[in-house]
N, C-alpha and C positions, 0 to 999 in steps of 0.2 A: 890179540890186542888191536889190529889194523882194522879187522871185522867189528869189535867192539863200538870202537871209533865212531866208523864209517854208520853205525846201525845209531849211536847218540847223534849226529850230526843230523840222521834223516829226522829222526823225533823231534830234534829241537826246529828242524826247519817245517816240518808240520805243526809244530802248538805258534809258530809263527804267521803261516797262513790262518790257525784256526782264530786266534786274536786278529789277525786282520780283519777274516771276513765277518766277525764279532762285530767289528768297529764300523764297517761299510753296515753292517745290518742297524746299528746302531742311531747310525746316521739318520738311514734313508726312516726310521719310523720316529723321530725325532720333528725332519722335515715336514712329516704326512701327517704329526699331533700337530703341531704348530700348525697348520695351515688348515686343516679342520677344526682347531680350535677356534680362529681366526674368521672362519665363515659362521661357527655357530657365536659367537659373541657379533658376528655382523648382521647376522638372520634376527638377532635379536633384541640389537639396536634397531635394527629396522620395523618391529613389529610398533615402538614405538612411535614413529612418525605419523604425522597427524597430515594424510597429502590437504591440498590446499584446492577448496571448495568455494569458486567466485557463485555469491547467491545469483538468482534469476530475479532480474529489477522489473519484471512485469509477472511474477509469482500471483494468481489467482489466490494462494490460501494467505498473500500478506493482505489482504483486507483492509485496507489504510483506510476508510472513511468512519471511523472511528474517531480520528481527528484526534485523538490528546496525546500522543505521540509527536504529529505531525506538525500541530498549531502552536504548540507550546504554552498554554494560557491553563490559569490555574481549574481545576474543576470544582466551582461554586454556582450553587442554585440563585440565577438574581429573583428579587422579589417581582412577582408577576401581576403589575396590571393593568385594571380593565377598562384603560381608554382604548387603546389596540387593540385589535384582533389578532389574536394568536393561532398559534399552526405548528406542526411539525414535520418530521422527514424519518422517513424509516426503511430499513432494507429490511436482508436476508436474518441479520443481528435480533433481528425482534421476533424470528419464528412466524407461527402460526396467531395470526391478529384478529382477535374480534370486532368485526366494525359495523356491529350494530350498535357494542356499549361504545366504542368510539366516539360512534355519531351523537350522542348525550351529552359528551361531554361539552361544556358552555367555551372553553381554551382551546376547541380544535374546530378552527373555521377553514384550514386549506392546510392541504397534504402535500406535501414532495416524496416522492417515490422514486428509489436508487435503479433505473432501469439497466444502463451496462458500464462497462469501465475499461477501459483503452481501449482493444481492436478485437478481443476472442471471450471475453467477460460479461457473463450475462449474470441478473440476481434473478435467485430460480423462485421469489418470490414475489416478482413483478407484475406476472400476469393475475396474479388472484388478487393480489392486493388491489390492485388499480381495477377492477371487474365489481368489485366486491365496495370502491370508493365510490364508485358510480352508481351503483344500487340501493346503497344508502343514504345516496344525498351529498354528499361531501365534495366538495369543488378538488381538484386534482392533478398535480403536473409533476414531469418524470424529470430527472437527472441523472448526468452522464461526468464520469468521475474521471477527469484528465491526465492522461501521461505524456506528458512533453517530450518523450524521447521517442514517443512514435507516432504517423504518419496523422495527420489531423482529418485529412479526406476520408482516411480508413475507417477511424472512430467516431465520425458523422456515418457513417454508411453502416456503422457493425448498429448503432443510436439507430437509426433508422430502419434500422430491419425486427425491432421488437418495439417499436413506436409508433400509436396509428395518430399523426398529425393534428387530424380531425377529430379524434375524441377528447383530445387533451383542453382542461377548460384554464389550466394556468400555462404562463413564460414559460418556454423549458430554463431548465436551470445546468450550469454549467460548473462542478466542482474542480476550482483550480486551486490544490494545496501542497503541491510535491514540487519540487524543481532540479529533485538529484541526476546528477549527468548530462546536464545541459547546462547551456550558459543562462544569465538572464536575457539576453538579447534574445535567443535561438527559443527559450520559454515563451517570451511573449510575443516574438512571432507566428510561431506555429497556434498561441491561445488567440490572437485575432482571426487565425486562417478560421480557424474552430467557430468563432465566433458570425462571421461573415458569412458561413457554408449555414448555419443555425438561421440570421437572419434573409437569406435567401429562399430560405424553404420555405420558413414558417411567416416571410413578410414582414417580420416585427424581429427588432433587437432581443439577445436571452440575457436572463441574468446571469452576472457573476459570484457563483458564491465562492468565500475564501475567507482566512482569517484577518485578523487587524495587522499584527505583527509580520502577517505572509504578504499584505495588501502594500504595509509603508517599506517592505524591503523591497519588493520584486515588480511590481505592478504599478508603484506611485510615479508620476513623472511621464509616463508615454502618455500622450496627447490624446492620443486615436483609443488605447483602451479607457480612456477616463467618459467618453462618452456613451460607457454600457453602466443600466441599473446594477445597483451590486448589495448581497447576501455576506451580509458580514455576521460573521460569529466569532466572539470574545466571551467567556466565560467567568465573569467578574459582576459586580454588583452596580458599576456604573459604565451607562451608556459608553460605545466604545467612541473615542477619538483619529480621524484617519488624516495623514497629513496633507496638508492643503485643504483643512475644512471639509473633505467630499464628504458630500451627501449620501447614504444609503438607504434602499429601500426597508431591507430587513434585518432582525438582529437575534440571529441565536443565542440566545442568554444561557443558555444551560445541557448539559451533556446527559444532564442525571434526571431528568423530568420522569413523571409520575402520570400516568394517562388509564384510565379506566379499560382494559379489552386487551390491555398491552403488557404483557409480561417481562418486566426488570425496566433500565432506562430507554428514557428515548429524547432524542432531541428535541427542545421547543425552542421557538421563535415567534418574536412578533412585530409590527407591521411601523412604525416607524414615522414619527411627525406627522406630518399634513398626510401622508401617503395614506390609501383604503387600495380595497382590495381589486377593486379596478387597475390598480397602478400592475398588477401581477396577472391580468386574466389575458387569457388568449386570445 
């Protein structure tokens, strides 16, 4: 009876230990779901985060001299005519140019050609086009397409190293239509520097070209820049107005122009009041 006993007391104290260590096993794989659950619902919340990509403000493939973005003005064909002489401006945007039928057409008396754009931006269609304006006849001047948030010296100098001075038969021309990350103060500083290094070289003031709405924000009111010719484009059906009555040489009317040699749009513009085309030669 006392062996009996002694032999149900070990049993029961062994299904005691076996439920304990039931419980401890229990436990610890209990912990190790949960906390691998925990990393895979976390592995996969995080697949969905989106990290956070600040753009590049001096981007080569944002291409901003397309202007209808930038200018903000409606795009309408104005009616084109022919007391002025008219002209247009074209980059990389236009491809491969024919400019023998160019030269025919009776609306293209002077060219502007997109040569670089801030400090490392070159249009890899500069050299032929501008080769190709001069073999044809076509009077010819390059523009350099401004970013105010970097160094003005630099982008006279990047302008200058794919510009031969001396062949250019028009002003160079100076596109100032972006002002994001600068002040206006620190914009129209750096666009005199621009400006001044332009008429040092080439001995004569360059023009400014820019929009209406870019001209009476950013540009109206300084003293010193109101004394450069200026290239205004408004794409509307009447002459544009700039405040303070200034004067402009030129007036891009249209984003969507139609030109014989030249495949889809291209800018035109033309010449403006009293002004001829002297007021624009080199």
């Amino acid at each position: 009876m006392a062996n009996f006993t002694m032999i149900h007391m070990t049993s029961i104290r062994h299904s005691y230990i076996h439920i304990l260590v039931a419980i401890l096993f229990s436990s610890f794989f209990s912990v190790a779901w949960a906390q691998n659950d925990s990393k895979q619902k976390k592995t996969k919340h995080e697949e969905f985060i989106i990290p956070e990509i600040l753009p590049d403000p001096i981007a080569p493939q944002a291409r901003p001299d397309r202007h209808s973005g930038v200018l903000n003005m409606p795009m309408l064909s104005a009616r084109v005519s022919s007391e002025q002489l008219h002209g247009i401006d074209v980059s990389h945007y236009q491809g491969r140019i024919n400019w023998d039928e160019v030269a025919k057409d009776p609306n293209v008396n002077y060219v502007y050609l997109k040569a670089t754009e801030g400090v490392n931006t070159t249009d890899d269609t500069y050299r032929y086009n501008f080769r190709e304006c001069k073999r044809v006849g076509l009077k010819v001047g390059s523009y350099l397409f401004f970013r105010p948030r970097l160094s003005a010296k630099a982008q006279f100098q990047h302008f200058m190293s794919m510009v031969d001075t001396k062949s250019q038969d028009l002003l160079p021309v100076i596109d100032a239509e972006v002002i994001k990350g600068v002040s206006v103060r620190a914009f129209q500083t750096r666009l005199l520097e621009l400006c001044q290094l332009f008429e040092k070289e080439y001995g004569k003031k360059p023009i400014i070209y820019t929009g209406r709405n870019f001209y009476n924000k950013y540009i109206y009111g300084n003293t010193r820049l109101s004394t450069y010719k200026y290239f205004i484009a408004s794409y509307t059906f009447e002459e544009p107005q700039l405040n303070g009555d200034k004067e402009y040489v030129m007036w891009q009317y249209t984003a969507t122009g139609s030109v014989k040699g030249i495949r889809g749009d291209v800018d035109q513009s033309k010449l403006m009041g009293r002004h001829t085309l002297a007021d624009i030669l080199y």
